[in-house]
C-alpha positions, -999 to +999 in steps of 0.1 A: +144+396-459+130+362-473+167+349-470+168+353-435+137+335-426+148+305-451+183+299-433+168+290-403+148+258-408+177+247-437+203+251-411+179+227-389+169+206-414+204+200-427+219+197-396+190+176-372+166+164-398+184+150-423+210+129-409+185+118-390+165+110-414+195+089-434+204+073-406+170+056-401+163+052-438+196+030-441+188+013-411+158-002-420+172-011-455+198-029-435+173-046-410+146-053-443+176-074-465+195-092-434+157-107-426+138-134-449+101-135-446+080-166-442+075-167-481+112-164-491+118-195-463+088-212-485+099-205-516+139-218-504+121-250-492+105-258-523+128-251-545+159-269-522+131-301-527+127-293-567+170-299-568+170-330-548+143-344-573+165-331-602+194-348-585+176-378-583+167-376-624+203-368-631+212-399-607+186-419-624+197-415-662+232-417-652+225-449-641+204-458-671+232-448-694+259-472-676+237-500-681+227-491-721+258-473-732+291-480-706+313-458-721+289-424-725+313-410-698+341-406-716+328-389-745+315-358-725+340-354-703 
């Protein structure tokens, strides 16, 4: 007797609830990782400046090492 009243809501619940249910779960996964908050579009700024003042260090040795040692390149290449 406690069988019968338990098929009922699984049957609904398996087949209403929770596709439903999986479908809107994965949607929003889909929609939260395609979208970048204001932080993450900070963060990206900063450190996109951080490389180019890296670059410029690299750049600026590189520079430093023609002048002291000209042929530094061909060593570590």
């Amino acid at each position: 007797m406690v069988s019968v009243f338990m098929v009922g809501p699984l049957m609904v619940f398996l087949l209403i609830v929770a596709p439903l249910w999986l479908f809107l779960h994965y949607r929003s996964k889909r929609n939260f990782n395609d979208a970048l908050s204001h932080e993450d579009y900070e963060q990206l700024h900063q450190l996109t400046d951080k490389a180019r003042q890296l670059q410029t260090r690299v750049e600026t040795l590189e520079r430093i090492l023609d002048v002291e040692t000209p042929n530094w390149r061909s060593r570590y290449e």
